[in-house]
VMD Tcl script that builds the backbone (N, CA, C; Angstrom):
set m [mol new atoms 501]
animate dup $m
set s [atomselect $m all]
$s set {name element resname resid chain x y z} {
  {N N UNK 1 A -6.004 -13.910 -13.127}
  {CA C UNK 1 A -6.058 -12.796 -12.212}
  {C C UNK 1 A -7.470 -12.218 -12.252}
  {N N UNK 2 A -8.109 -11.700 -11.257}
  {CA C UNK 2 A -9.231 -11.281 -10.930}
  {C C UNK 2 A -9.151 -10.042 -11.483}
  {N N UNK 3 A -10.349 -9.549 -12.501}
  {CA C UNK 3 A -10.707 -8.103 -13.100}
  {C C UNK 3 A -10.571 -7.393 -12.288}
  {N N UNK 4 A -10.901 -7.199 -10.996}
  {CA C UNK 4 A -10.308 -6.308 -9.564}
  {C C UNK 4 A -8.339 -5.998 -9.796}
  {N N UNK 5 A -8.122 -7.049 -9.263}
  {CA C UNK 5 A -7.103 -6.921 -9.097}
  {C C UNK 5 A -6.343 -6.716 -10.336}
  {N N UNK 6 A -6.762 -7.423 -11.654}
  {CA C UNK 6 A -6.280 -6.404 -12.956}
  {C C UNK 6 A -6.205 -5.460 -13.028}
  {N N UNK 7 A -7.210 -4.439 -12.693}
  {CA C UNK 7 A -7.555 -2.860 -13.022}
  {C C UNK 7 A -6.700 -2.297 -11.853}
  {N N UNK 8 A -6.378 -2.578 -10.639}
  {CA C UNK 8 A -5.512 -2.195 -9.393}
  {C C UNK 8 A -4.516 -2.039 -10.030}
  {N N UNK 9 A -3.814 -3.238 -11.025}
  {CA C UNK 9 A -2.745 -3.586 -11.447}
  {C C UNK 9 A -2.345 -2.593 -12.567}
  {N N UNK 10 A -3.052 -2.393 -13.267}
  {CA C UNK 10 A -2.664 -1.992 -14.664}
  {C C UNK 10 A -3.031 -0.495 -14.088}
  {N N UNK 11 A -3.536 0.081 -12.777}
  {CA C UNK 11 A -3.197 1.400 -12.832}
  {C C UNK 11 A -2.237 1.893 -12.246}
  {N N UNK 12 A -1.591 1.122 -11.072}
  {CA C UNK 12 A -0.581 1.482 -10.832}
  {C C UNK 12 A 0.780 1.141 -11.328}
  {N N UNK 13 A 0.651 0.026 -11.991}
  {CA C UNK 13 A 2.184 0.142 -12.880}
  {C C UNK 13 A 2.203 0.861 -14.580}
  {N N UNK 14 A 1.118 1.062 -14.578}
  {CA C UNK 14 A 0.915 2.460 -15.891}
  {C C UNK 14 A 1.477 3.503 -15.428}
  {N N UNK 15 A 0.357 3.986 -13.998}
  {CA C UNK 15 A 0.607 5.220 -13.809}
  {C C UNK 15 A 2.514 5.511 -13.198}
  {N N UNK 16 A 3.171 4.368 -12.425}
  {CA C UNK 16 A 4.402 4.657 -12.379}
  {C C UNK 16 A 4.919 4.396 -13.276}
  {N N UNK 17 A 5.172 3.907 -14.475}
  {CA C UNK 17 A 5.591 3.620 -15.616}
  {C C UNK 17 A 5.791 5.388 -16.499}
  {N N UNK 18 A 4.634 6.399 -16.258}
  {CA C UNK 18 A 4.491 7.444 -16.671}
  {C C UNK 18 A 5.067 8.234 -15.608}
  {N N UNK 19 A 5.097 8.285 -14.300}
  {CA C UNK 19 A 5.573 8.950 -13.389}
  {C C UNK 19 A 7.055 8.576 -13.433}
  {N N UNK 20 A 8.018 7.730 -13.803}
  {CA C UNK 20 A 8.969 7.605 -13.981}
  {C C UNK 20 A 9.618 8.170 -15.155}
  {N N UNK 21 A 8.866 8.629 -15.685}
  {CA C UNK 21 A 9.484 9.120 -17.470}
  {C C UNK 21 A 9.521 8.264 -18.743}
  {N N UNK 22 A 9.109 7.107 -18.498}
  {CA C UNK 22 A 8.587 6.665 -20.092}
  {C C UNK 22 A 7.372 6.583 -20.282}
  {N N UNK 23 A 7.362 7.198 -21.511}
  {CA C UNK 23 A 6.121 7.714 -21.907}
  {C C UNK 23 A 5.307 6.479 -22.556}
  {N N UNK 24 A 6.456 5.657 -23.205}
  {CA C UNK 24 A 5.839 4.511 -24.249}
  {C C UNK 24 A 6.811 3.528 -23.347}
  {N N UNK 25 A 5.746 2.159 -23.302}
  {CA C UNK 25 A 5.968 0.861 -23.235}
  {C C UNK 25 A 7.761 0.453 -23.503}
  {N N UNK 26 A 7.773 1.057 -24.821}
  {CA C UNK 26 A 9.245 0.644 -25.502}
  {C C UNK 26 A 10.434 1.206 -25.153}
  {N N UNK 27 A 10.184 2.611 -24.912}
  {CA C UNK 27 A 11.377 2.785 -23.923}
  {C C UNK 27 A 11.660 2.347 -22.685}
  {N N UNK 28 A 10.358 1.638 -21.911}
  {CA C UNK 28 A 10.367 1.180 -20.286}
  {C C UNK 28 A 11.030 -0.139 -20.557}
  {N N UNK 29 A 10.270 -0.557 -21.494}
  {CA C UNK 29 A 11.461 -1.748 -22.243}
  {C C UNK 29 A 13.065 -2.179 -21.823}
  {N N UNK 30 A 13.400 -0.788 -22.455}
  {CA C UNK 30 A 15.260 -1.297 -22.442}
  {C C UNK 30 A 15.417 -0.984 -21.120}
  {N N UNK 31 A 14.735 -0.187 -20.239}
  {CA C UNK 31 A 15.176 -0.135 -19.002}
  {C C UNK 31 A 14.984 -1.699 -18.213}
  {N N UNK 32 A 13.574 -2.128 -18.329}
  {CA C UNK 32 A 13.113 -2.720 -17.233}
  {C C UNK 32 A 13.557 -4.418 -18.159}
  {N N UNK 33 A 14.057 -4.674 -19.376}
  {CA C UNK 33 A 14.669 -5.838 -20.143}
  {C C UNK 33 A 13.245 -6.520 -20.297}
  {N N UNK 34 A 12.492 -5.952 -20.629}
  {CA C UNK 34 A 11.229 -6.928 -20.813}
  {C C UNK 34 A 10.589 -6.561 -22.059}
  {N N UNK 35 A 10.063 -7.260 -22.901}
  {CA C UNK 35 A 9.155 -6.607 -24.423}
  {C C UNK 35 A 8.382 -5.778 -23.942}
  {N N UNK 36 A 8.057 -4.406 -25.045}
  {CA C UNK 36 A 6.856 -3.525 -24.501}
  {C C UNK 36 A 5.486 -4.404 -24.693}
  {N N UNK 37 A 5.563 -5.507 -25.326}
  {CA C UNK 37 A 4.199 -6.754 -25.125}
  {C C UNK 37 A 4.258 -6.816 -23.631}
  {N N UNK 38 A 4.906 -7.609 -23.076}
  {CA C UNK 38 A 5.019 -8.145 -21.890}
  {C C UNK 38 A 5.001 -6.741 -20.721}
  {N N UNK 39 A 5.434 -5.850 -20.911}
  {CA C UNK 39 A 4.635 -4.516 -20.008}
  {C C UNK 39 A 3.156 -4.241 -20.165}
  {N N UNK 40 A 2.631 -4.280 -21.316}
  {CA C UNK 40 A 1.336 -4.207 -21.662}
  {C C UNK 40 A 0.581 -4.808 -21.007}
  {N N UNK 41 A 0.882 -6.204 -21.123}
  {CA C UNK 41 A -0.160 -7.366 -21.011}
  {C C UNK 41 A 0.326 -7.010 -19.187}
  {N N UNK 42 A 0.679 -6.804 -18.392}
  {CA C UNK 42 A 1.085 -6.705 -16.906}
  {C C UNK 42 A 0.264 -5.523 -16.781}
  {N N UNK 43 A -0.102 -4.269 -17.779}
  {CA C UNK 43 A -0.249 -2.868 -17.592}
  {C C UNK 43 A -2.213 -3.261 -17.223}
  {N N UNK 44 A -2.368 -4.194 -18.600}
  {CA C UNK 44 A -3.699 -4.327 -18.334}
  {C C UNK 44 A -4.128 -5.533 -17.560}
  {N N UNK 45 A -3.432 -6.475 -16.964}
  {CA C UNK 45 A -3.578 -7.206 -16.215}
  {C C UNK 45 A -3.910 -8.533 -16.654}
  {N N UNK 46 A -3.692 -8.614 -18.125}
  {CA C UNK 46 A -3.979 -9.904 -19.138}
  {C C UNK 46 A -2.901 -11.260 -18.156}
  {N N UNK 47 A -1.693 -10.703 -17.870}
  {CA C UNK 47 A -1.368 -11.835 -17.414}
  {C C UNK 47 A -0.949 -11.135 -15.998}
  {N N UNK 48 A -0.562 -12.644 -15.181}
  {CA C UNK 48 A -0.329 -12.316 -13.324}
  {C C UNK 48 A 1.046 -11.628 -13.334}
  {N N UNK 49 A 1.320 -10.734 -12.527}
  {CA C UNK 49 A 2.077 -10.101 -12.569}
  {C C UNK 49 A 3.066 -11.090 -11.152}
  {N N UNK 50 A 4.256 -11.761 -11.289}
  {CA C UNK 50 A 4.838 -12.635 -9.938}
  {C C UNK 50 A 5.414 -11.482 -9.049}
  {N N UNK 51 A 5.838 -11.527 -7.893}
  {CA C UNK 51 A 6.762 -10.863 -6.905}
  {C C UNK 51 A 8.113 -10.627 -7.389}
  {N N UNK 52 A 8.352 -10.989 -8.466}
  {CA C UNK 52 A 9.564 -10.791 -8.982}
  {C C UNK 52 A 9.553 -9.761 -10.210}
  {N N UNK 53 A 8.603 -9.938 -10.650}
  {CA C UNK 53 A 8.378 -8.818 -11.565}
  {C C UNK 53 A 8.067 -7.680 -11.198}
  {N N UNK 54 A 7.222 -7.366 -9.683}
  {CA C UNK 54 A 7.132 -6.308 -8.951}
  {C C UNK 54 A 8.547 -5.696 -8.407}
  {N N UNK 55 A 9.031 -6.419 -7.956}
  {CA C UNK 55 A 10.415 -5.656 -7.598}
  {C C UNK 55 A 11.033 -5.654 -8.955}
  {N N UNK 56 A 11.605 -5.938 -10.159}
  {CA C UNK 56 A 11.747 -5.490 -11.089}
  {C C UNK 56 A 11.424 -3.767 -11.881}
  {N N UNK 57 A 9.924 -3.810 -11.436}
  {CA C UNK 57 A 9.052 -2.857 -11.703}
  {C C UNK 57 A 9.418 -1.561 -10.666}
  {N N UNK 58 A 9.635 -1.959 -9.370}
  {CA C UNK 58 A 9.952 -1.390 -8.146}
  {C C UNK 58 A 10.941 -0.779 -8.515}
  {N N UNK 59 A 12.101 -1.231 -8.607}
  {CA C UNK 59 A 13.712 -0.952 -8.952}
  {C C UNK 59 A 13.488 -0.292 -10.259}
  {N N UNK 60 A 13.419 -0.946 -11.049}
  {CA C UNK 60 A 12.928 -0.186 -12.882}
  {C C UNK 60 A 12.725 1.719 -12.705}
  {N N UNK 61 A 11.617 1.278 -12.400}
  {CA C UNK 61 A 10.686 2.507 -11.763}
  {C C UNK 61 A 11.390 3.576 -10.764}
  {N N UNK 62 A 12.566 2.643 -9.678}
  {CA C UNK 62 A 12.385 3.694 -8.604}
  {C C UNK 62 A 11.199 4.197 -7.591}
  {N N UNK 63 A 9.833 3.415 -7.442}
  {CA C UNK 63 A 9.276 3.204 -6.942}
  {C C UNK 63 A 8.755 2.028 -6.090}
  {N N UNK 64 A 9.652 2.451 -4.957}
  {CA C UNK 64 A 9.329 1.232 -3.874}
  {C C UNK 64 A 7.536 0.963 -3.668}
  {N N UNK 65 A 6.708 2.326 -4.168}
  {CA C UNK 65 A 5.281 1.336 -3.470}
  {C C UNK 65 A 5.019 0.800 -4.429}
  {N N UNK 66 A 5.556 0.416 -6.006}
  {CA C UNK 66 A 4.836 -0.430 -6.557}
  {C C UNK 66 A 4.632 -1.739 -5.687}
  {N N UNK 67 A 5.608 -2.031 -4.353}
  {CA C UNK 67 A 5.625 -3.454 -3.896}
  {C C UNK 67 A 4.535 -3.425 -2.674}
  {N N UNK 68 A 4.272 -2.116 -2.188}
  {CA C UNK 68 A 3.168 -2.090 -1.371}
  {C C UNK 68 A 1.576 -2.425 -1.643}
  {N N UNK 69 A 1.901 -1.799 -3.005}
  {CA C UNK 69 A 0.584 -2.337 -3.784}
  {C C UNK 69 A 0.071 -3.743 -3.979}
  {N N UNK 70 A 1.504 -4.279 -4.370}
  {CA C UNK 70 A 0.851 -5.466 -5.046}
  {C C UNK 70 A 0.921 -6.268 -3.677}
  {N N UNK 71 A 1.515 -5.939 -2.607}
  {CA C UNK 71 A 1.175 -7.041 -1.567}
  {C C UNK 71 A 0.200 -6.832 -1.262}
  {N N UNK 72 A -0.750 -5.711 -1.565}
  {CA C UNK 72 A -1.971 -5.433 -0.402}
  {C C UNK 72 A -3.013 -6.128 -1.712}
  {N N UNK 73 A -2.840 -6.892 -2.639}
  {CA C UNK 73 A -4.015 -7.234 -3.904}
  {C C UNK 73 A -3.167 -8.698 -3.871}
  {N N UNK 74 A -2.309 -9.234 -2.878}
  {CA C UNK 74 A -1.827 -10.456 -3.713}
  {C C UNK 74 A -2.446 -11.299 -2.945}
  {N N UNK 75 A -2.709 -12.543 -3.162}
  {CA C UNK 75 A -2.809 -13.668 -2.038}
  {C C UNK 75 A -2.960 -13.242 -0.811}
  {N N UNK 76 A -1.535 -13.611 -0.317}
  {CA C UNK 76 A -1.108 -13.283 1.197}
  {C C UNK 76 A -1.676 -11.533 1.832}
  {N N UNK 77 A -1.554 -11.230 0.984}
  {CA C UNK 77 A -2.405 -9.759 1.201}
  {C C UNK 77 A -3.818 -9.680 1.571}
  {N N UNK 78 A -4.549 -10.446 0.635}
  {CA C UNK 78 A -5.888 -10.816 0.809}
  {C C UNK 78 A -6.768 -11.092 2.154}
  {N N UNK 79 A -5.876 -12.533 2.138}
  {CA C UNK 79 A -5.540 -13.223 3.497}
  {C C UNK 79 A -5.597 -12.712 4.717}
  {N N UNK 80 A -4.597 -11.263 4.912}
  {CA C UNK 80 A -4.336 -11.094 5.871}
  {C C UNK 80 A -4.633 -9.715 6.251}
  {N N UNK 81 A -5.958 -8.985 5.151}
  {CA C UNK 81 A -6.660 -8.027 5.139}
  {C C UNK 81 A -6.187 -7.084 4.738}
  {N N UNK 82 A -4.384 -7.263 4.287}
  {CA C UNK 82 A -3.599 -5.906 3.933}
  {C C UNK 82 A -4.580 -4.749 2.892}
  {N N UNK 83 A -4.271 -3.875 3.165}
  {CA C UNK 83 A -4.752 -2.818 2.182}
  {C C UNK 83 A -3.948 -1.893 1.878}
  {N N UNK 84 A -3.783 -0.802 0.923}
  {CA C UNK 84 A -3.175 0.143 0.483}
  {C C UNK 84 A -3.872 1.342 -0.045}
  {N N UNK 85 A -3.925 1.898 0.570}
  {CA C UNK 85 A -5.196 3.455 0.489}
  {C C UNK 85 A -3.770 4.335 -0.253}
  {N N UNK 86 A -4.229 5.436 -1.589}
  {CA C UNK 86 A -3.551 6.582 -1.396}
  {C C UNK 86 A -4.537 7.416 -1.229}
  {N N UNK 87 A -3.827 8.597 0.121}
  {CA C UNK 87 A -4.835 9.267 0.813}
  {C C UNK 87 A -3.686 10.788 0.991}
  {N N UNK 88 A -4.141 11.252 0.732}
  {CA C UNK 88 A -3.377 12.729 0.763}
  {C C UNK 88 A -2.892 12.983 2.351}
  {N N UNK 89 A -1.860 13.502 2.359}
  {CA C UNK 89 A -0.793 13.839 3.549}
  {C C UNK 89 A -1.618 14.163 4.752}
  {N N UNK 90 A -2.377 15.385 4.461}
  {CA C UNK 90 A -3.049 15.945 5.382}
  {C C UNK 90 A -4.038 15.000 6.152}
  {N N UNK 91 A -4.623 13.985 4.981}
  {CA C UNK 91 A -5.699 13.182 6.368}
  {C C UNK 91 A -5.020 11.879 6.765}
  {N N UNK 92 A -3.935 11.563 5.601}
  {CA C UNK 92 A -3.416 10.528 6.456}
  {C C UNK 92 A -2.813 10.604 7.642}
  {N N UNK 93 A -1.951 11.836 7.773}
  {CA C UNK 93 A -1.328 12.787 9.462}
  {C C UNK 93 A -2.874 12.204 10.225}
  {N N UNK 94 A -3.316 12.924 9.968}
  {CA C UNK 94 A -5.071 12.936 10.911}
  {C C UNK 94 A -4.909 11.798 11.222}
  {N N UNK 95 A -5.632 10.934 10.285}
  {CA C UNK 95 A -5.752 9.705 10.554}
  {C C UNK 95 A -4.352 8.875 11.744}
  {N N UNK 96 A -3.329 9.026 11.316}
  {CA C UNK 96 A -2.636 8.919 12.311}
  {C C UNK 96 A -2.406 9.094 13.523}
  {N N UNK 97 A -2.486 10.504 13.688}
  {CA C UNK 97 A -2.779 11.453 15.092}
  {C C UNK 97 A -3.899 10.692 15.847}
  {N N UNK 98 A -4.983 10.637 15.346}
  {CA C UNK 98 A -6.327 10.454 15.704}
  {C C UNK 98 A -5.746 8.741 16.801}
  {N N UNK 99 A -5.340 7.251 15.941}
  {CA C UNK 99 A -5.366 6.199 15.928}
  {C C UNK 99 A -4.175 6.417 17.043}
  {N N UNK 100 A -3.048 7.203 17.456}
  {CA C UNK 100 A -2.448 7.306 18.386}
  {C C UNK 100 A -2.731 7.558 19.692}
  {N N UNK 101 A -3.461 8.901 19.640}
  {CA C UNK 101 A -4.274 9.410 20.575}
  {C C UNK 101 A -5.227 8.072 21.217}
  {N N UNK 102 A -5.904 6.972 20.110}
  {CA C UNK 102 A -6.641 5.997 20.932}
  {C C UNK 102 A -5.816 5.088 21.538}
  {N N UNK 103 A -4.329 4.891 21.126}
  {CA C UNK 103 A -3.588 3.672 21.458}
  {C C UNK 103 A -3.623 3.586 22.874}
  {N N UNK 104 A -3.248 4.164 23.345}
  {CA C UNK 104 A -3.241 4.034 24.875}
  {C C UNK 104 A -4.223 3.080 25.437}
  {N N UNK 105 A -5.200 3.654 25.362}
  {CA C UNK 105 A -6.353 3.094 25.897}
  {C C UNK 105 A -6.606 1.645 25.494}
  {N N UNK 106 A -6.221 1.349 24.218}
  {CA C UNK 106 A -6.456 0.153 23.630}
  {C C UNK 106 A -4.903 -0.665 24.152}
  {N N UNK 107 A -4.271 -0.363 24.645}
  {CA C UNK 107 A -2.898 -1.037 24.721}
  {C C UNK 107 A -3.410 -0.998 26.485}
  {N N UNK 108 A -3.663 -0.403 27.110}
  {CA C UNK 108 A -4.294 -0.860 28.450}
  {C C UNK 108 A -4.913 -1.515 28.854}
  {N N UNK 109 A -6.279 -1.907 27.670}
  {CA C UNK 109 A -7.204 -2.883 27.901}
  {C C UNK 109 A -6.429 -4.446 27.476}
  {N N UNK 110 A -5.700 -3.971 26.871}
  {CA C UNK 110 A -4.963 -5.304 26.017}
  {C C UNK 110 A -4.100 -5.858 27.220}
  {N N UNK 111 A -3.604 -5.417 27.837}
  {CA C UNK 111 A -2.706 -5.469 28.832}
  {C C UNK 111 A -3.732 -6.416 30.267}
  {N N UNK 112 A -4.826 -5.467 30.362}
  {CA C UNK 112 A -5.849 -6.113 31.534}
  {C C UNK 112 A -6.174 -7.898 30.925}
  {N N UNK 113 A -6.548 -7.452 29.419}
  {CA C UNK 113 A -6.865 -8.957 29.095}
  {C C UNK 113 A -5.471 -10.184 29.219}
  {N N UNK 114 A -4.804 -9.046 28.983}
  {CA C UNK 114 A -3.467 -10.699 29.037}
  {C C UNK 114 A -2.803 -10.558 30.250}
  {N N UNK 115 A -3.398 -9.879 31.012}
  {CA C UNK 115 A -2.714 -10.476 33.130}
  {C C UNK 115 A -2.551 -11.949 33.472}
  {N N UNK 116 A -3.951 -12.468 32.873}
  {CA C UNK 116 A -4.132 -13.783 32.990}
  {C C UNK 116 A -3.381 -15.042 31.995}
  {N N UNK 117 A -2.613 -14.236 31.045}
  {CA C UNK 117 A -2.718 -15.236 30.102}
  {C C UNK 117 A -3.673 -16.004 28.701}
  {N N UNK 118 A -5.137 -15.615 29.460}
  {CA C UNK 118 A -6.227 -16.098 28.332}
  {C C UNK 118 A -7.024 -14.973 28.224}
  {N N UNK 119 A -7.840 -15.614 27.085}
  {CA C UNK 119 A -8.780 -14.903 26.596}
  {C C UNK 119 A -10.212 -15.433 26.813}
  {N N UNK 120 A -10.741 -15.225 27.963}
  {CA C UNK 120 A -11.931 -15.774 28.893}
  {C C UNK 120 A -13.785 -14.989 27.894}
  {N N UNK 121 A -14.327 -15.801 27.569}
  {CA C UNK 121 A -15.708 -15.055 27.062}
  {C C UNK 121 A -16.112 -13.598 28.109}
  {N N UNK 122 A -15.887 -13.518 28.739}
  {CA C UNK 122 A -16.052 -11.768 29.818}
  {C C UNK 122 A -15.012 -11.015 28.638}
  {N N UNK 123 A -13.806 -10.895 27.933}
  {CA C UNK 123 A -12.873 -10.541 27.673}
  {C C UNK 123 A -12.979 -10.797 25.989}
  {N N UNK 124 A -13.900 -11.346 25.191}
  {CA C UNK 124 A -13.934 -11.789 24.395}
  {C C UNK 124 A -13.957 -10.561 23.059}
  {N N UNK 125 A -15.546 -9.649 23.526}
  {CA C UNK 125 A -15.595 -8.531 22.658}
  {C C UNK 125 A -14.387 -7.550 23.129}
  {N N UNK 126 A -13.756 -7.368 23.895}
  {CA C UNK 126 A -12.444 -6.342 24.107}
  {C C UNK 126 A -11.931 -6.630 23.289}
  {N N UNK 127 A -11.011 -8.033 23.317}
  {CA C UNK 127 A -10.154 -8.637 22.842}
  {C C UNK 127 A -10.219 -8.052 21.269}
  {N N UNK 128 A -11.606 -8.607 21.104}
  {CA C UNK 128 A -11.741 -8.429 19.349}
  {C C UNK 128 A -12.044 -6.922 18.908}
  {N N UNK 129 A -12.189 -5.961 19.533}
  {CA C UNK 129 A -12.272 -4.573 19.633}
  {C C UNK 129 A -10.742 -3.858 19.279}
  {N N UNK 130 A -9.825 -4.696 20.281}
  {CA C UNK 130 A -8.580 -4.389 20.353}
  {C C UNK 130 A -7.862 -4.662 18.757}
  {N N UNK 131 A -7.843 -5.962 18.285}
  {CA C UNK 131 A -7.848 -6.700 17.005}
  {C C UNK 131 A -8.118 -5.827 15.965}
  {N N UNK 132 A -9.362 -5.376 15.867}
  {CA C UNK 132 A -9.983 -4.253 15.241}
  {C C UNK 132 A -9.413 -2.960 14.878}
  {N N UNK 133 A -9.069 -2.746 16.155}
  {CA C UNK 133 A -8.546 -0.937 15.885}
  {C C UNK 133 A -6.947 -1.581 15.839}
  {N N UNK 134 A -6.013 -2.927 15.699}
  {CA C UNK 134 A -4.994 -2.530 15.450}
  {C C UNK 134 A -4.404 -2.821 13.981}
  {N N UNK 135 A -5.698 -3.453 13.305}
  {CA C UNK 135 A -5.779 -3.276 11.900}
  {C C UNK 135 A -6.038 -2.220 11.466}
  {N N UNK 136 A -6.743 -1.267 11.991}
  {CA C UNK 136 A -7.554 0.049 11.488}
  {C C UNK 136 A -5.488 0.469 11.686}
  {N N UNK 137 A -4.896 1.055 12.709}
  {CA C UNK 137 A -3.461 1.550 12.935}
  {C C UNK 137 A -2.731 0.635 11.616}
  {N N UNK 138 A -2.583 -0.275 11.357}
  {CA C UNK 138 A -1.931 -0.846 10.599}
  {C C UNK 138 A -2.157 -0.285 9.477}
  {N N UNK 139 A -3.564 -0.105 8.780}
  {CA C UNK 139 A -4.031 0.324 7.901}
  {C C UNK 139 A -3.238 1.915 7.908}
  {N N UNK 140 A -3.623 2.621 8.784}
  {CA C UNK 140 A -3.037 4.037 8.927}
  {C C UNK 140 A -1.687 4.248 8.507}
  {N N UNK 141 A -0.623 2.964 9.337}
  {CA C UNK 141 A 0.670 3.256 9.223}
  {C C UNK 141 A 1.000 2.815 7.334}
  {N N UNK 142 A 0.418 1.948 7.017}
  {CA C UNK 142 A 0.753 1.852 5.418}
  {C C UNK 142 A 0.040 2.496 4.841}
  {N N UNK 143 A -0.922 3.375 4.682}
  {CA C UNK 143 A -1.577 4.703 3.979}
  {C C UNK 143 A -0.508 6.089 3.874}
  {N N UNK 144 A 0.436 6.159 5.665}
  {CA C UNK 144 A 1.902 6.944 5.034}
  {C C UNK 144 A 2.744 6.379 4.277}
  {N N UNK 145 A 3.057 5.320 4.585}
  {CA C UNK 145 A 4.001 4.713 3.930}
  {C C UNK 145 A 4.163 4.897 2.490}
  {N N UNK 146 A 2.541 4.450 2.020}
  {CA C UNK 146 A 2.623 4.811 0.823}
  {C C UNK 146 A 2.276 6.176 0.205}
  {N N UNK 147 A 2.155 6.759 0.619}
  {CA C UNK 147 A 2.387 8.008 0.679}
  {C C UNK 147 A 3.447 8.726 0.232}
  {N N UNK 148 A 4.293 8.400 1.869}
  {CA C UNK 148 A 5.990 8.514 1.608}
  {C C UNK 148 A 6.742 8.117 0.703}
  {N N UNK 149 A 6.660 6.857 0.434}
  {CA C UNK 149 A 7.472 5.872 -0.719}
  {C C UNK 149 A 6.771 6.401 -2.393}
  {N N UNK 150 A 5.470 7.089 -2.515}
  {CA C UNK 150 A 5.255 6.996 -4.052}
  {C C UNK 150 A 5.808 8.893 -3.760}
  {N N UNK 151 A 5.900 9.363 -3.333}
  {CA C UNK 151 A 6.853 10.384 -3.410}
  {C C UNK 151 A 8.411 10.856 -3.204}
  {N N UNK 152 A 8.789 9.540 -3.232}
  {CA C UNK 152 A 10.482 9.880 -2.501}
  {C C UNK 152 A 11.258 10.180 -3.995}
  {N N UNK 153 A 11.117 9.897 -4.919}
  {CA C UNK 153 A 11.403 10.329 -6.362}
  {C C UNK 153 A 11.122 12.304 -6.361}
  {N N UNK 154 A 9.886 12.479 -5.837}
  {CA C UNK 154 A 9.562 13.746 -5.949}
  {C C UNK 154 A 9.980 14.688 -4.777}
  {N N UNK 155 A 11.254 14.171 -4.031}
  {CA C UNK 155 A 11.615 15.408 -2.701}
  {C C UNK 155 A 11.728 16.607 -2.689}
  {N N UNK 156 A 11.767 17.260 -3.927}
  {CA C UNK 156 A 12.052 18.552 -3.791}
  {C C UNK 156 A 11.036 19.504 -4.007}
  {N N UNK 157 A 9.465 18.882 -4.686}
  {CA C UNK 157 A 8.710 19.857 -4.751}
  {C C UNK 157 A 8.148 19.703 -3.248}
  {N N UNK 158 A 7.285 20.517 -2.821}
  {CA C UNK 158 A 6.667 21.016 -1.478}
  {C C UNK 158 A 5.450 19.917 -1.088}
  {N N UNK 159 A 5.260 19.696 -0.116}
  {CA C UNK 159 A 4.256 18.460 0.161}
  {C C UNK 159 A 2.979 19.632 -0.474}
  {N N UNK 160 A 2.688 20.467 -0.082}
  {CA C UNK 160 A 1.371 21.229 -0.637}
  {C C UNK 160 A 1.091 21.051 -1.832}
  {N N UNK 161 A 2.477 21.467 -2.697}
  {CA C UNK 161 A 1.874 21.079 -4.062}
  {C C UNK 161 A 1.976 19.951 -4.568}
  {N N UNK 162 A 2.406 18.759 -3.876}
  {CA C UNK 162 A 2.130 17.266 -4.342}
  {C C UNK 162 A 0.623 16.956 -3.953}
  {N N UNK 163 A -0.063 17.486 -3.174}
  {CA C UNK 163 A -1.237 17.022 -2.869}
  {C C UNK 163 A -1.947 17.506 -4.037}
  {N N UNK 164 A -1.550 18.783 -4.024}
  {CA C UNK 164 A -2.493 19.045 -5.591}
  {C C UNK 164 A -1.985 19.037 -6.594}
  {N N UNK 165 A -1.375 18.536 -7.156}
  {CA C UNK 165 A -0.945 17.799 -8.518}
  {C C UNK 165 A -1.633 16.523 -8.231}
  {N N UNK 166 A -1.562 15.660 -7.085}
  {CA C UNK 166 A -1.870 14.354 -7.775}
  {C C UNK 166 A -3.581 14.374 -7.925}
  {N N UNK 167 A -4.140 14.915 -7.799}
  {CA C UNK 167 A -5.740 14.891 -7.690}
  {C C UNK 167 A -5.993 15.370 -9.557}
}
mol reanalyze $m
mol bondsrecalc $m
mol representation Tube
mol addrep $m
């Protein structure tokens, strides 16, 4: 596993590992049926963590974005530019608002380019403009997501004061 994607790794299944209530390795243990070795070595990224051990971790935990995470650092993630921002409520809304407000326009031009069917060099930089900003939206819509999902454990305190606790 790549020192990148180690350190990605070992902070977010630490930090939900602690956000779930075990404090030590050994009690996450009897929950999650794995040695507190074998959490460790996943915590610091010594060994690959599989898709099966993420949902393990997911379920364990009660935290569905541990699986957002690791798709946006795995392979297929890589690949396919996924990312996973945590970005506080307030600018991810923004950010949202903002990427809506452009859709239109970008779903119109998208529309002019495929009247024809192809994608003609006159149509070429649109096309890839369009491409562009619907990764940038994609990006947006999984920045709530995860958002949403690493707080659904925490519903009852106030979105205000989750923003400032987690900083």
């Amino acid at each position: 596993m790549a020192t990148t994607a180690a350190s990605a790794t070992k902070s977010y299944l630490r930090g939900a590992r602690l956000q779930a209530g075990y404090a030590s390795r050994d009690t996450a243990a009897i929950k999650l049926n794995y040695s507190p070795e074998t959490i460790g070595r996943h915590e610091r990224g010594d060994v690959p963590v599989s898709p099966d051990d993420i949902i393990r971790y997911a379920e364990g935990y009660q935290r569905p974005d541990i699986m957002l995470r690791y798709c946006a650092s795995c392979p297929v993630g890589k690949k396919t530019g996924k990312r996973a921002v945590d970005r506080d409520l307030p600018w991810a809304a923004l950010r949202v608002s903002q990427r809506l407000q452009k859709a239109k326009e970008i779903a119109d031009k998208l529309e002019s380019i495929a009247d024809d069917g192809i994608v003609d060099h006159m149509e070429r930089a649109d096309f890839d403009t369009a491409l562009a900003f619907l990764r940038s939206l994609e990006e947006t819509i999984t920045d709530m997501l995860l958002w949403a999902m690493s707080r659904e454990t925490e519903k009852s305190r106030p979105a205000a004061t989750e923003t400032a606790l987690v900083k």
